[in-house]
N, C-alpha and C positions, 0 to 999 in steps of 0.2 A: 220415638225414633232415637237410636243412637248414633254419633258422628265418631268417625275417628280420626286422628290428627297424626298426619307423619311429621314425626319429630326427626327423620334422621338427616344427618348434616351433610350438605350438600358441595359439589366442588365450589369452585371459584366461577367456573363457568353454569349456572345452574342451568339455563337452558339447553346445552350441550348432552350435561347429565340426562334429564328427564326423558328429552329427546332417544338414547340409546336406551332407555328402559320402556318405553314405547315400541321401539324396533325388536327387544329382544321378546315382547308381551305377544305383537302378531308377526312373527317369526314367519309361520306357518304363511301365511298371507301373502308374505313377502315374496318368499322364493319361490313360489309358486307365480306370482306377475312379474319375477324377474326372467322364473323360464319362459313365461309366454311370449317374453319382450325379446329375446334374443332369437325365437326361432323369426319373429313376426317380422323383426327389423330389416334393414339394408342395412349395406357393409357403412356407409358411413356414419349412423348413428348410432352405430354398435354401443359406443361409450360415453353413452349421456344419461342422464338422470331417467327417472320411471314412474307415473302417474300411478298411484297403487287405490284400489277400492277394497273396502274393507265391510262387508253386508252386516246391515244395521244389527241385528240380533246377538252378533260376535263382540259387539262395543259396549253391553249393556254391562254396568255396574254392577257390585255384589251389593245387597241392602239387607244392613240387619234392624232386626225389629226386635219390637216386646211380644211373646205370647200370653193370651189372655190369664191361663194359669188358672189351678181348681173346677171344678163343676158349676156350669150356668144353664138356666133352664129359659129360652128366645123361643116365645112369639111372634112369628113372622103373619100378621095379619093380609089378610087378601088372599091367602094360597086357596083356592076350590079345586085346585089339577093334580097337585100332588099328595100324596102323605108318604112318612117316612116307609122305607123298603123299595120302595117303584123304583124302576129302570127308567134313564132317563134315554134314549136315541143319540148318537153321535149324530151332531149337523156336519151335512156334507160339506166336501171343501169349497170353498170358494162363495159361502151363502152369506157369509160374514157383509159386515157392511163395510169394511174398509181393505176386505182383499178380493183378488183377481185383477186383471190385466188392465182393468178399469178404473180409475180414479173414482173416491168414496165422494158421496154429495152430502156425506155428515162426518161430524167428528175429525181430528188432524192427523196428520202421519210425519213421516222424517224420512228422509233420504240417506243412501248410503254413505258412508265417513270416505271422505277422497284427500287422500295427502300426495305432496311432491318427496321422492328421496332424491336425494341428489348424486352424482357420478359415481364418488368414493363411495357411496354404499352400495349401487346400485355394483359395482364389481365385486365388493365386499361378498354380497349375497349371491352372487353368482359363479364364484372361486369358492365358494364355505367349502369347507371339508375337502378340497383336491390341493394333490400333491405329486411332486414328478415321484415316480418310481424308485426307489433303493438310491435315492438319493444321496443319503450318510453310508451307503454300503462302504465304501474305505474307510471310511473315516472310524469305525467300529471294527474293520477288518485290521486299524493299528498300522495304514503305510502313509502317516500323513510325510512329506517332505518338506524341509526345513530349509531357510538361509541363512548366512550371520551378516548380521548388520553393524557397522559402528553405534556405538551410544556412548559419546565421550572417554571420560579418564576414570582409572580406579588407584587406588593404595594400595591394589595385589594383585598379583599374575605373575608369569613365570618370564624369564628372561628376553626372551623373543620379544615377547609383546611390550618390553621398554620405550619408549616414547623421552628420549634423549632432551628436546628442548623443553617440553615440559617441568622433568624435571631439575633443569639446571634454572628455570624462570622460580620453579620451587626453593632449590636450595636458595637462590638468590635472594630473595623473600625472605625468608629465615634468617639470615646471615643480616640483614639491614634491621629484623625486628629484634635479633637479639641483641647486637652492636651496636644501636642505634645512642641508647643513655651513656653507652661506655666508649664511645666515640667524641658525643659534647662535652662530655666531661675532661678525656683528654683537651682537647681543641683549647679549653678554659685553660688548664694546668700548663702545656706549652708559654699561650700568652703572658699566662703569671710568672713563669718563670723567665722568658726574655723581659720581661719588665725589669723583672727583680735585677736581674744580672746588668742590665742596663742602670737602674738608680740606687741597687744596694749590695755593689757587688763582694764587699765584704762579709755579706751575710751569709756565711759558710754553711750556716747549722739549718737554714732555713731552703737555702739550692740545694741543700743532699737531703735534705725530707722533700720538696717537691719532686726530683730527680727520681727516689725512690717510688715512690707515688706514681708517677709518669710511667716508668718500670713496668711494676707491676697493672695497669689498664693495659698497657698494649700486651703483656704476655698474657694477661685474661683474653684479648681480641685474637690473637693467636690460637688460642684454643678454639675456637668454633672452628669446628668441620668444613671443609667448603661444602662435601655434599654428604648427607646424612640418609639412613635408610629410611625415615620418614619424607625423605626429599623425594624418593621416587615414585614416577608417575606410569602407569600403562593404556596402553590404550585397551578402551572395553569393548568387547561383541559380546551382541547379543544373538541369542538363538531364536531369531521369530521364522513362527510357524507358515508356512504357505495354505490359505484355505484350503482343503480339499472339497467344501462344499460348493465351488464353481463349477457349472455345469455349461455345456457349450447343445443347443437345440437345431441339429439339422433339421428342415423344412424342405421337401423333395416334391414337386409338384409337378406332374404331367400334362405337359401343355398341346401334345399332338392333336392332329386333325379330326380323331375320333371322341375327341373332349369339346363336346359345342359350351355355348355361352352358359347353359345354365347346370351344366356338370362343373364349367370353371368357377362359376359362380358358388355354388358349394363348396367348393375346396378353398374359396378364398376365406368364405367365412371360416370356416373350421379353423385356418391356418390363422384367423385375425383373433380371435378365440386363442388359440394356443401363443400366440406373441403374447395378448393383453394379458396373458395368465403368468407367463413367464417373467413380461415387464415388473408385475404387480408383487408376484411374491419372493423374488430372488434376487436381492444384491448382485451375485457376483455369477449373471450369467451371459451371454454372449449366442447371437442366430447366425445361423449360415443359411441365406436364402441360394438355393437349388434349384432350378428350371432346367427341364430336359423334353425334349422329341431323338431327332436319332441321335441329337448329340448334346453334351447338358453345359451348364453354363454358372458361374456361380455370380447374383445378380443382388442390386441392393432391394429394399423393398416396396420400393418404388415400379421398379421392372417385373418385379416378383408377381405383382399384384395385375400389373395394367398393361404389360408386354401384349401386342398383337402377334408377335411371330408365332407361328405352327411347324406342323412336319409330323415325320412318320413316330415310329416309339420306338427304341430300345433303351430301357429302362436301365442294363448295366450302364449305358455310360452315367449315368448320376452315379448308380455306388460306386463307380471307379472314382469318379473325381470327389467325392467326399473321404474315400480311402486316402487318395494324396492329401486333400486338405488335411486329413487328422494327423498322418504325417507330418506335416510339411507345420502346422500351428499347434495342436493341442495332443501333446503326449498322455499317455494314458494313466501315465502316474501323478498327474497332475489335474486333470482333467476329468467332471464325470460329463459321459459322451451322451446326449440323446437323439436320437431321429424319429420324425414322423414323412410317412410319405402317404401322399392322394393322388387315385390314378380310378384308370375305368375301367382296368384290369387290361386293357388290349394292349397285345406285348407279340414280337415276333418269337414263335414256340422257341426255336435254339436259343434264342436268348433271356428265356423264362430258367431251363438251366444253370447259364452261364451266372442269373441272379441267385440261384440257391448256393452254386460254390464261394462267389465273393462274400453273402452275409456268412455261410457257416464258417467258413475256412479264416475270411480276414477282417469281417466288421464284428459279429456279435458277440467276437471274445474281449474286445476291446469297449463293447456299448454297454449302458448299464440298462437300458430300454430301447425297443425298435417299436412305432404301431402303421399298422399297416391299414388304411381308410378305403376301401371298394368302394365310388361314386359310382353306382350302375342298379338300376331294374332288373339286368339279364342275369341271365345263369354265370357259375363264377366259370374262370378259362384257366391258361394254364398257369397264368404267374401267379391266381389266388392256391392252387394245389401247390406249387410248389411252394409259397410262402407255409403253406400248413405246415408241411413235411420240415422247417426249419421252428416251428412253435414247436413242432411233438418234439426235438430235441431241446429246444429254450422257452419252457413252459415257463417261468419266471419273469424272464424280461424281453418275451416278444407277445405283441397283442395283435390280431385280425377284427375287425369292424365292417360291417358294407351298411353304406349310407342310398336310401333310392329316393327321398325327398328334403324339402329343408327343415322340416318341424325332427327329422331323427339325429339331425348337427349336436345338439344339445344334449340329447340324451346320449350319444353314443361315445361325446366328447367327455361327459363326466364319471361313463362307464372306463374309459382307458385311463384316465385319471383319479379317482375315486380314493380316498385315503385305507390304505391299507393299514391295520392292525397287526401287531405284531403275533 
């Protein structure tokens, strides 16, 4: 038998380590019981950890060994049934003594490998590979927009940007470090010379060499500049960049009469789903939770989720009031815009319409993704045709989906999300 020893050096936290080379080993495993867990769950323990089972055969070690090596000639005594050439029969399944559904009364078995992950990975695996949509498309397109910010003082710049008391605290500075020896030293030669004049004041030859002396410091003091071109100071801006990778996620949900408990109930997942995604992978993003029957409401998500109110449907009024909000908070050069909206497709016909001019004419030029979720069984009506007729012109950045139970949430959620390839 040979062993082998990993030598290689491990973090600071080894446990940590091991642990992610584990997770990355039954990968497969994984995200496979993380999808089962999300379609399985309720809205409230969407974001908890996940019991993973891992079947025993998938866990078994690699084992190397010696081969015997050269020609051996084995006598197996007691054989009278066989000799070499005979066919031997495949035993059918399940004859074995320690498989089928039955527990063996010889010999031992093992159980499948059962581990806890915890929160962080259990979203980890279930985000893998989704991305919002053309996300960087500005930012590659070259319009990112700029502020200028102060960042203190500099030694150059152009007049304007002078910064006056600074530099006069500058020259002042200067003036006291270059003056400062040739100032005590005056201070001393004064004294000595009122002395002198006071107790020797016949000493002519010695008052007109300190006199001289005295002279000359102060016309050396004289010569410092009050303010000098090294004295001045400017003030500095800086040019910092505005993300362009903020993205703002309208959430449009239909909340009318023809949406029972468990058509809402699917939309709340999907929409808990696309928060926890948004939360998780984007810094600098920001929701607008949207609630509409005849008339829409922009609501926290608290209300979003748990609101009782009903009523009929016209679906423009959401995209009208999300057109004002994009107005009225997130400009377009600033901002990448996304929406998703869940509905059951029942819409009054005139105002199926009136939805197809507001996204072609004043949202979808301004969005950088629209997706559109069908909660329904039934045949599509007319707000799904007319949403088509606005894909066949935005085949890029609008997506159509119809969801009719809750196991198709997950799949249809990672379909509109899905990391695109360049």
């Amino acid at each position: 038998m040979s062993y082998l020893i990993d030598r290689r050096l491990n973090a600071k936290n080894k446990s940590a380590v091991n642990r992610q080379r584990f997770l990355r080993r039954y990968r497969k495993h994984i995200k496979k019981a993380v999808a089962d867990a999300v379609n399985n769950r309720s809205i409230t323990d969407i974001e908890s950890g996940e019991q993973i089972t891992i079947p025993n055969q998938d866990i078994q070690e690699p084992v190397f060994g010696h081969g015997s090596g050269g020609k051996r000639s084995i006598i197996h005594p007691g054989n009278k049934e066989f000799v070499q050439g005979d066919k031997i029969k495949r035993q059918k399944a399940g004859g074995g003594s320690g498989a089928g559904s039955k527990a063996s009364n010889t010999g031992e078995g093992m159980d499948d490998f059962v581990f806890q992950i915890t929160q962080d990975e259990f979203l980890e695996f279930m985000f893998d590979d989704l991305e919002l949509p053309n996300l960087v498309k500005r930012q590659l397109a070259g319009s990112d927009s700029f502020t200028y910010k102060r960042a203190g003082y500099s030694t150059v710049g152009t007049p304007n940007q002078i910064n006056v008391v600074r530099s006069l605290r500058a020259a002042n500075a200067r003036r006291i470090a270059l003056g400062a020896h040739s100032k005590r030293k005056l201070h001393m030669l004064e004294q000595e010379l009122e002395a002198l004049k006071k107790d020797e004041p016949g000493n002519h030859a010695k008052i007109i060499l300190l006199e001289e002396e005295i002279e000359k410091l102060r016309t050396k003091l004289n010569r410092i500049p009050f303010i000098d071109t090294f004295d001045i100071r400017y003030n500095l801006t800086v040019k910092d960049p505005l993300p362009s990778s903020k993205a703002v996620m309208f959430c449009i949900m239909d909340v009318s009469g023809s949406m029972n408990q468990a058509t809402k109930d699917m939309a709340k997942r999907f929409f808990i789903l696309l928060y926890l995604f948004l939360q998780r992978n984007y810094d600098h993003t920001e929701v607008v939770f949207i609630r509409h029957h005849t008339s829409a409401k922009e609501v926290d998500e608290e209300e979003f989720f748990y609101s009782r109110e009903t009523g009929g449907t016209i679906v423009s009024s959401a995209l009208k009031l999300m057109k004002s909000i994009i107005e009225a908070r997130f400009p377009e050069t600033e901002w990448n815009i996304y929406a998703a909206q869940a509905s059951d497709g029942d819409n009054w016909n005139d105002d199926s319409d009136i939805c197809f001019d507001l996204l072609v004419n004043d949202l979808m030029p301004k969005l950088q993704h629209y997706s559109y979720i069908e909660i329904t069984p039934r045949e599509h009506q007319a707000l799904w045709h007319q949403y088509e007729q606005v894909m066949a012109q935005y085949e890029d950045s609008f997506a159509m989906q119809q969801i009719i139970e809750p196991k198709d949430i997950y799949p249809v959620f990672r379909e509109l999300f899905q990391r695109r390839t360049a």
